[in-house]
C-alpha positions in Angstrom: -67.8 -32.6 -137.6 -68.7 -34.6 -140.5 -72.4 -34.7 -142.0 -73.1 -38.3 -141.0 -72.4 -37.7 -137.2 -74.1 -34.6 -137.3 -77.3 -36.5 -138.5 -77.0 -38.9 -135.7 -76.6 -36.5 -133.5 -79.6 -34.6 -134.4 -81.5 -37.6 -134.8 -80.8 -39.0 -131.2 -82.2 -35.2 -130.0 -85.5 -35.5 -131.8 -85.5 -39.2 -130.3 -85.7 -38.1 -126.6 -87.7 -35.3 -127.3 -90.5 -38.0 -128.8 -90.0 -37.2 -132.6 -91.5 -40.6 -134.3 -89.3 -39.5 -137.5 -86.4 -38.6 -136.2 -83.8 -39.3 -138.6 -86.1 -38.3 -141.4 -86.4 -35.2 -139.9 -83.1 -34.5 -139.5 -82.3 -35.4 -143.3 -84.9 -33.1 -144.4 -83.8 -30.2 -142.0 -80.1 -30.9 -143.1 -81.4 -31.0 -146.7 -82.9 -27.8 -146.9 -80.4 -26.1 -144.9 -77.9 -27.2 -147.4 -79.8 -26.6 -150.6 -79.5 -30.4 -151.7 -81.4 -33.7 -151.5 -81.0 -36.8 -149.7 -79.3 -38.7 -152.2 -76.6 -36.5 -152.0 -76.6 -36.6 -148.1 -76.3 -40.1 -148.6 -73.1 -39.4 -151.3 -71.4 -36.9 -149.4 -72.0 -37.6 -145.4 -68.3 -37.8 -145.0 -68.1 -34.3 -145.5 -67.2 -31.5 -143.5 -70.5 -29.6 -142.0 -70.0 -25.8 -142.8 -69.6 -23.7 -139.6 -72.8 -21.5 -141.1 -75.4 -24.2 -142.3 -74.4 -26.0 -139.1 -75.6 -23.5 -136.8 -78.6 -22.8 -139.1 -79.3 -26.6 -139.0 -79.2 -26.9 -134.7 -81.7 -23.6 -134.8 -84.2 -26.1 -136.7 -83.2 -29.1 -134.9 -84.2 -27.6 -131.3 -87.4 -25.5 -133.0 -88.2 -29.2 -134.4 -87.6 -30.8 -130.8 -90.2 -28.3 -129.3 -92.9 -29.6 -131.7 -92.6 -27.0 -134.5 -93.9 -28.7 -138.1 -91.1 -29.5 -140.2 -93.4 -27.8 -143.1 -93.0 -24.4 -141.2 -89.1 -24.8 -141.0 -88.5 -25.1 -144.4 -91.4 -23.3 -145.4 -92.6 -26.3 -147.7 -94.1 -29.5 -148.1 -95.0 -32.0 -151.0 -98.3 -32.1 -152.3 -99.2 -33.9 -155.7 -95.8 -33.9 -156.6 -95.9 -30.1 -156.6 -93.8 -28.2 -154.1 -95.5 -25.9 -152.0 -95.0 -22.9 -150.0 -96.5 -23.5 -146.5 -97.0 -20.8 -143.4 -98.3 -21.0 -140.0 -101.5 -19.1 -141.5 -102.3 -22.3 -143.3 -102.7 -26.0 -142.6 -100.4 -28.2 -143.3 -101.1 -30.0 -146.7 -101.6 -34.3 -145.9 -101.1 -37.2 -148.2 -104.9 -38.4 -146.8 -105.9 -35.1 -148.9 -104.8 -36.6 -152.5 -107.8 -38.9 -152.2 -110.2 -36.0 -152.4 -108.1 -34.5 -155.8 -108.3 -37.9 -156.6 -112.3 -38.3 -156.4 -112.4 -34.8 -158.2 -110.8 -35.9 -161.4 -112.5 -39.0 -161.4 -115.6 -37.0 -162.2 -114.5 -34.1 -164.4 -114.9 -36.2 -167.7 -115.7 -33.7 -169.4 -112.8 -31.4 -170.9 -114.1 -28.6 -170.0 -115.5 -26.9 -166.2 -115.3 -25.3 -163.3 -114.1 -26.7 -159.6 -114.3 -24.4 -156.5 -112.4 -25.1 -153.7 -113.7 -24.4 -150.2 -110.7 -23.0 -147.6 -108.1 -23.6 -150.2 -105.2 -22.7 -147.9 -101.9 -23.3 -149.5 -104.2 -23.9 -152.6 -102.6 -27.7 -152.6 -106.5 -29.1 -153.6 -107.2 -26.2 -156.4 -103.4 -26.5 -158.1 -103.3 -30.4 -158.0 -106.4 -30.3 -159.7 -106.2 -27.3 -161.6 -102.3 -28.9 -162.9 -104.4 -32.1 -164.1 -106.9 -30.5 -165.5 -105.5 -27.2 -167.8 -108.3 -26.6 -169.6 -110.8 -26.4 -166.2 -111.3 -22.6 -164.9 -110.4 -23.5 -161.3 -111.2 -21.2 -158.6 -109.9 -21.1 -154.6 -111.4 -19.3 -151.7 -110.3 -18.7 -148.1 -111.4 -16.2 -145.6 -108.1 -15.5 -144.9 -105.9 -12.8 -147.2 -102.6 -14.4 -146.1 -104.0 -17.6 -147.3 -105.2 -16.3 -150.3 -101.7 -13.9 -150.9 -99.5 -17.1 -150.4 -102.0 -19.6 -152.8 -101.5 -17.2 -155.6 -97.4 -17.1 -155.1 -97.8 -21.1 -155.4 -99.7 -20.7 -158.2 -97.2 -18.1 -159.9 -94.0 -20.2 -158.8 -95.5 -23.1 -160.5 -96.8 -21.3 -163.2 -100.1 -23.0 -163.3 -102.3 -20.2 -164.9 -105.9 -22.1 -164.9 -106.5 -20.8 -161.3 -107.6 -17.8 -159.5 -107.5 -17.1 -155.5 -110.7 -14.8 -153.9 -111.0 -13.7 -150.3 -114.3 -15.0 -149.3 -116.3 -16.2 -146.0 -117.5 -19.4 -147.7 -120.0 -18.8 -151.0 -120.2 -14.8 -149.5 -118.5 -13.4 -152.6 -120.1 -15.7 -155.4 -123.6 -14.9 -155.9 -124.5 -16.1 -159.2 -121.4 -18.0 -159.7 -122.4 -21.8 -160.2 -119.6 -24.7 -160.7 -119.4 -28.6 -162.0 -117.2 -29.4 -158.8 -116.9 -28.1 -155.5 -114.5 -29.5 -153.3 -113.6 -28.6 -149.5 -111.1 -29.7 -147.0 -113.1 -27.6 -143.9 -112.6 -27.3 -140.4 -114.1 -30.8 -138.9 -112.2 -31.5 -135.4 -114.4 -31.1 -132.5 -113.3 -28.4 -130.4 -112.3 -31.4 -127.1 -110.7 -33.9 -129.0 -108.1 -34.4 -128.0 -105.6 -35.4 -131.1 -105.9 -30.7 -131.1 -103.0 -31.1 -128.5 -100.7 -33.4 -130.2 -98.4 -33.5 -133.3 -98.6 -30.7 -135.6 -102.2 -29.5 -134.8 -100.8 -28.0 -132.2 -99.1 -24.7 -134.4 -101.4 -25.2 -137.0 -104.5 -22.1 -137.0 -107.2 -23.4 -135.1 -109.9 -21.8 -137.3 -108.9 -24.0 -139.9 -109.1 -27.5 -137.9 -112.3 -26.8 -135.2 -115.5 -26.8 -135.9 -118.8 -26.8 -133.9 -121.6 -29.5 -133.5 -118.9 -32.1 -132.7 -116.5 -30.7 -135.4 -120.3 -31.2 -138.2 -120.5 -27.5 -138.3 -118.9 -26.6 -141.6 -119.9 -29.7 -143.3 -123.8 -29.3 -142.9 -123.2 -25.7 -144.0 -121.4 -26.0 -146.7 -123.8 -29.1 -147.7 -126.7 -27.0 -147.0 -125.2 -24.2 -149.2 -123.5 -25.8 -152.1 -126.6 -26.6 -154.6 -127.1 -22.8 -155.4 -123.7 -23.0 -156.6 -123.8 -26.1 -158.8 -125.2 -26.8 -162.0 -127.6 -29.6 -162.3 -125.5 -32.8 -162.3 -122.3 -31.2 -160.8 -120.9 -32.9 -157.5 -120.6 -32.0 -153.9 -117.2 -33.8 -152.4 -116.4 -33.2 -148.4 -113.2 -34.4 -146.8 -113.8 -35.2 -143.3 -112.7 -37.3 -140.2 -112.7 -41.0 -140.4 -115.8 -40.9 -137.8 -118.2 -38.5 -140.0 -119.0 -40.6 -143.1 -122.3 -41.5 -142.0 -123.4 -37.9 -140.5 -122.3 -36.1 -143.6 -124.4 -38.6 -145.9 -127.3 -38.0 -144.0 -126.8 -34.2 -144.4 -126.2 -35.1 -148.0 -129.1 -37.2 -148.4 -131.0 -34.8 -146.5 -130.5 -31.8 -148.4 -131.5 -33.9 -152.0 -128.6 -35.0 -153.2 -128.1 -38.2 -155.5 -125.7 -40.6 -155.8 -124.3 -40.1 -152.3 -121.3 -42.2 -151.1 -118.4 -42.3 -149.0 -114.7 -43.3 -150.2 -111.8 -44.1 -148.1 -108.3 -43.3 -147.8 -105.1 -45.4 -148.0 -105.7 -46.5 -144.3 -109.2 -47.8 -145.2 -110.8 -44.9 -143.2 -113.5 -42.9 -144.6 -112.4 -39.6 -145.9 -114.5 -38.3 -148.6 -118.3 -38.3 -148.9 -120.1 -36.8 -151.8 -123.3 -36.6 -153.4 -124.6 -34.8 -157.3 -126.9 -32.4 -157.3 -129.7 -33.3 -159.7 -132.5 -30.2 -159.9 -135.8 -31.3 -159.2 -134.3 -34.9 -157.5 -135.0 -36.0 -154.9 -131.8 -37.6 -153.7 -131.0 -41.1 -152.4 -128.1 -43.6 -153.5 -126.0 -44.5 -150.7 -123.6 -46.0 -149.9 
């Protein structure tokens, strides 16, 4: 069987089994099973599929057809232009995400300062920032030590050496540490919305997606928390769902911070609301 009718055979499965991607899927199953990229599927799909990579590929094809993440069958996904290792004890990293590296850059003018990031995961928020920014001492945090393990192999794969990866339940192991930026992608779905049994979500760790008080729980902590750990003028920045912008600047505005605002992503949803912390403000500015 050649490449190309391999391909549309594997796409027409994910088809019927609901896949809205299915011949991208395919190509990128096909791709990695192969060791090349599309452009050469493209050159060569008149080829002969080896009897080896062929079986390989129709493993992935019916584990992608039950629902599993393409990022967990090949183990990667795309982040910032830098390839990352990805494992079902992480979330998946999301294009929506790059808008909150995007926001942290925007306000680390100066050449030199710290960024934590909050649940860092596959570390995809630390590194891009941390690959933008070499002269910044960037710091990542997860409670989980398979997180943390497989952060630092991204970070040693790409050797990106302004970085370090901690074990930590939130600010728990960084008394007396104080930053110009902390970041955090937290868990912000409510635990009965419904979207937690569809797509990807589903195989993705639960921990890491639901959150209590209608999915507000980690945001107000983490808002409530963060000002011990930065220094006067340094910024707060929160992804969270397109429904939260207004709950999560009145947590902001609440707690003192200034400047307060919420940006959107690509889609025009809100993503990211942040807010400076100002000792001895009093807060105010949104927007």
């Amino acid at each position: 069987m050649t490449l190309d009718r391999l391909l549309a055979q594997a796409a027409a499965r994910l088809s019927a089994a609901g896949s809205p991607s299915a011949r991208l899927d395919a190509e990128v199953l096909l791709c990695h099973v192969l060791g090349v990229d599309r452009t050469w599927l493209y050159t060569w799909g008149d080829r002969e599929a080896p009897v080896f990579e062929w079986a390989r590929f129709e493993a992935l094809v019916a584990a992608r057809a039950q629902g599993q993440p393409i990022a967990y069958l090949t183990g990667e996904r795309e982040f910032w232009g830098l390839r990352l290792a990805t494992s079902p004890h992480t979330l998946i990293p999301r294009p929506d995400t790059e808008r909150l590296v995007e926001a942290a850059l925007e306000r680390a003018a100066s050449p030199r300062g710290r960024l934590l990031d909050l649940g860092t995961g596959t570390g995809a928020i630390a590194l891009a920032f941390a690959s933008e920014r070499p002269d910044w001492s960037v710091v990542g945090i997860d409670l989980r030590p398979e997180a943390v393990v497989l952060a630092r192999q991204n970070a040693e794969r790409l050797a990106i050496a302004n970085i370090a990866f901690r074990e930590s339940d939130w600010f728990a192991a960084l008394e007396g540490e104080r930053f110009h930026l902390v970041v955090s992608n937290p868990p912000y779905i409510a635990e009965d919305d419904p979207h937690l049994r569809r797509g990807d979500v589903r195989f993705e760790p639960q921990s890491a997606l639901v959150a209590a008080e209608g999915g507000l729980a980690g945001l107000r902590h983490l808002v409530g928390e963060a000002r011990v750990h930065l220094v006067s003028g340094g910024w707060l920045l929160l992804e969270h769902g397109h429904g939260q912008g207004k709950a999560v600047r009145d947590a902001l505005a609440a707690a003192g911070y200034a400047e307060i605002a919420t940006l959107r992503d690509l889609g025009g949803h809100d993503r990211v609301s942040l807010g400076r912390h100002v000792e001895g403000g009093t807060g105010g500015g949104q927007s």
